[in-house]
C-alpha positions in Angstrom: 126.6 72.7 126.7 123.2 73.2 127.4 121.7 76.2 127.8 119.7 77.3 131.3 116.3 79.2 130.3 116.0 80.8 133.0 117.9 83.4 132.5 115.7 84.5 129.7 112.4 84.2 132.3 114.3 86.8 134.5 115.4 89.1 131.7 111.5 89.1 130.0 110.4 89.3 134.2 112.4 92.4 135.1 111.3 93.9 131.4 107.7 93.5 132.7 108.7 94.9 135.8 109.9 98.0 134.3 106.9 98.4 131.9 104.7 98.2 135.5 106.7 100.8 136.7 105.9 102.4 134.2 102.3 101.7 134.6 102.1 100.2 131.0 99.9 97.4 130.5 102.5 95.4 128.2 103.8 94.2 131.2 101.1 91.6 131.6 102.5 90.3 128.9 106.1 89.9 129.5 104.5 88.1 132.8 102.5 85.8 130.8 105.1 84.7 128.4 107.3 84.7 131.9 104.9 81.4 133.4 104.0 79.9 130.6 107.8 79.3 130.4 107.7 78.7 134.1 104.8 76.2 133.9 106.5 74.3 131.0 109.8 73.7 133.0 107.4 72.8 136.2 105.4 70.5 134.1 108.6 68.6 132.9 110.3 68.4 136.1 106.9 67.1 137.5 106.7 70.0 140.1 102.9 70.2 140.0 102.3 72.7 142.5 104.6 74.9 140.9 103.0 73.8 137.7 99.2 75.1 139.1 100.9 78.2 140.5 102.3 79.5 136.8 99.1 78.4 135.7 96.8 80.4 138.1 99.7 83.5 137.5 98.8 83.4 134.0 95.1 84.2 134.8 95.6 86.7 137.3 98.1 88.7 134.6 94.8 87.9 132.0 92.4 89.9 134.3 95.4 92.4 134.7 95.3 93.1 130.9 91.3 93.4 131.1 91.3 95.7 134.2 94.1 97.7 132.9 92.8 98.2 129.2 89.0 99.1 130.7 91.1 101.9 133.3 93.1 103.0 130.5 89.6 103.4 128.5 87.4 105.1 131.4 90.8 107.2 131.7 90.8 108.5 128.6 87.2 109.0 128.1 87.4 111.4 131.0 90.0 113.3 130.1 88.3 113.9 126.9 85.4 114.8 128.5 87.4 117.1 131.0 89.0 119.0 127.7 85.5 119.3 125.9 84.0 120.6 129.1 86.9 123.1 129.4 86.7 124.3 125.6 82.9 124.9 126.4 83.3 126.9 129.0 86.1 129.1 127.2 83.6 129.4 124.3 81.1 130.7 126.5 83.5 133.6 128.5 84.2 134.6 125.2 80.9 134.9 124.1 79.9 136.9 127.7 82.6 139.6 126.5 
Protein backbone atom coordinates (compact mmCIF):
# COMPACT_ATOMS: atom_id res chain seq x y z
CA UNK A 1 0.00 0.00 0.00
CA UNK A 2 1.58 3.09 -0.78
CA UNK A 3 1.18 5.96 0.89
CA UNK A 4 -0.23 9.47 -0.92
CA UNK A 5 1.96 12.52 0.34
CA UNK A 6 -0.21 14.80 -0.31
CA UNK A 7 -2.05 14.60 2.48
CA UNK A 8 0.87 15.72 4.53
CA UNK A 9 1.37 18.95 1.92
CA UNK A 10 -2.27 19.91 2.88
CA UNK A 11 -1.94 19.30 6.65
CA UNK A 12 1.74 21.47 6.76
CA UNK A 13 -0.37 24.05 4.05
CA UNK A 14 -3.48 24.71 6.27
CA UNK A 15 -0.74 24.86 9.45
CA UNK A 16 0.83 27.74 7.47
CA UNK A 17 -2.42 29.08 6.87
CA UNK A 18 -3.26 29.28 10.39
CA UNK A 19 0.18 30.72 11.50
CA UNK A 20 -0.73 33.67 8.60
CA UNK A 21 -3.78 34.18 10.28
CA UNK A 22 -2.18 34.62 12.86
CA UNK A 23 0.16 37.05 11.26
CA UNK A 24 3.20 34.86 12.36
CA UNK A 25 6.01 34.69 10.03
CA UNK A 26 6.52 30.73 10.58
CA UNK A 27 4.10 30.34 8.13
CA UNK A 28 6.53 31.00 5.32
CA UNK A 29 7.90 28.20 6.35
CA UNK A 30 5.38 25.59 6.45
CA UNK A 31 4.72 27.10 2.72
CA UNK A 32 8.29 26.40 1.77
CA UNK A 33 8.57 23.00 3.00
CA UNK A 34 4.84 22.81 1.35
CA UNK A 35 6.55 23.31 -2.63
CA UNK A 36 9.51 21.96 -2.11
CA UNK A 37 7.36 18.85 -1.61
CA UNK A 38 5.14 20.05 -4.39
CA UNK A 39 8.09 20.74 -6.82
CA UNK A 40 9.63 17.20 -6.06
CA UNK A 41 6.40 15.32 -6.92
CA UNK A 42 6.06 17.82 -10.16
CA UNK A 43 9.61 17.12 -11.07
CA UNK A 44 9.03 13.25 -10.97
CA UNK A 45 5.86 13.22 -12.72
CA UNK A 46 7.64 15.52 -15.39
CA UNK A 47 4.95 18.30 -14.89
CA UNK A 48 7.47 21.17 -15.57
CA UNK A 49 5.29 24.02 -15.41
CA UNK A 50 4.00 22.87 -12.23
CA UNK A 51 7.62 22.14 -11.37
CA UNK A 52 8.71 26.17 -12.16
CA UNK A 53 5.54 27.33 -10.29
CA UNK A 54 6.61 25.47 -6.77
CA UNK A 55 9.88 26.77 -7.59
CA UNK A 56 9.01 30.56 -8.11
CA UNK A 57 6.38 29.91 -4.72
CA UNK A 58 9.40 29.10 -2.90
CA UNK A 59 10.94 32.50 -3.57
CA UNK A 60 8.05 34.56 -3.21
CA UNK A 61 7.51 32.80 0.55
CA UNK A 62 11.63 33.69 0.84
CA UNK A 63 10.95 37.47 0.35
CA UNK A 64 7.91 36.89 2.65
CA UNK A 65 10.24 35.80 5.47
CA UNK A 66 12.59 38.90 4.67
CA UNK A 67 9.76 41.46 4.48
CA UNK A 68 8.08 40.03 7.42
CA UNK A 69 11.17 39.78 9.85
CA UNK A 70 12.33 43.67 8.66
CA UNK A 71 8.20 44.68 9.70
CA UNK A 72 8.33 42.73 12.68
CA UNK A 73 11.86 44.71 13.44
CA UNK A 74 10.74 48.36 12.39
CA UNK A 75 7.51 47.23 14.54
CA UNK A 76 9.14 46.71 17.44
CA UNK A 77 11.70 49.40 17.26
CA UNK A 78 8.76 51.70 17.33
CA UNK A 79 6.91 50.59 19.93
CA UNK A 80 9.96 50.85 21.96
CA UNK A 81 10.50 54.08 20.93
CA UNK A 82 6.71 54.95 21.54
CA UNK A 83 7.18 53.51 25.46
CA UNK A 84 10.57 55.54 25.97
CA UNK A 85 8.94 58.61 24.63
CA UNK A 86 5.92 58.02 26.98
CA UNK A 87 8.18 57.29 30.15
CA UNK A 88 9.90 60.70 29.27
CA UNK A 89 7.22 62.55 29.25
CA UNK A 90 5.87 61.05 32.65
CA UNK A 91 9.24 61.86 34.15
CA UNK A 92 9.00 65.27 33.11
CA UNK A 93 4.98 65.96 34.58
CA UNK A 94 6.46 64.67 37.54
CA UNK A 95 9.14 66.78 37.67
CA UNK A 96 6.70 70.06 36.75
CA UNK A 97 4.76 69.20 40.17
Amino acid sequence: MDFDFTWIIAIISITGSFFNIKKMSVCFYFWIICEIMCLIIDVKSMQYGRAFLDLFCVGINIYGILAWSKSDKNQKRKEFDKSNNLGIANTELKNQE
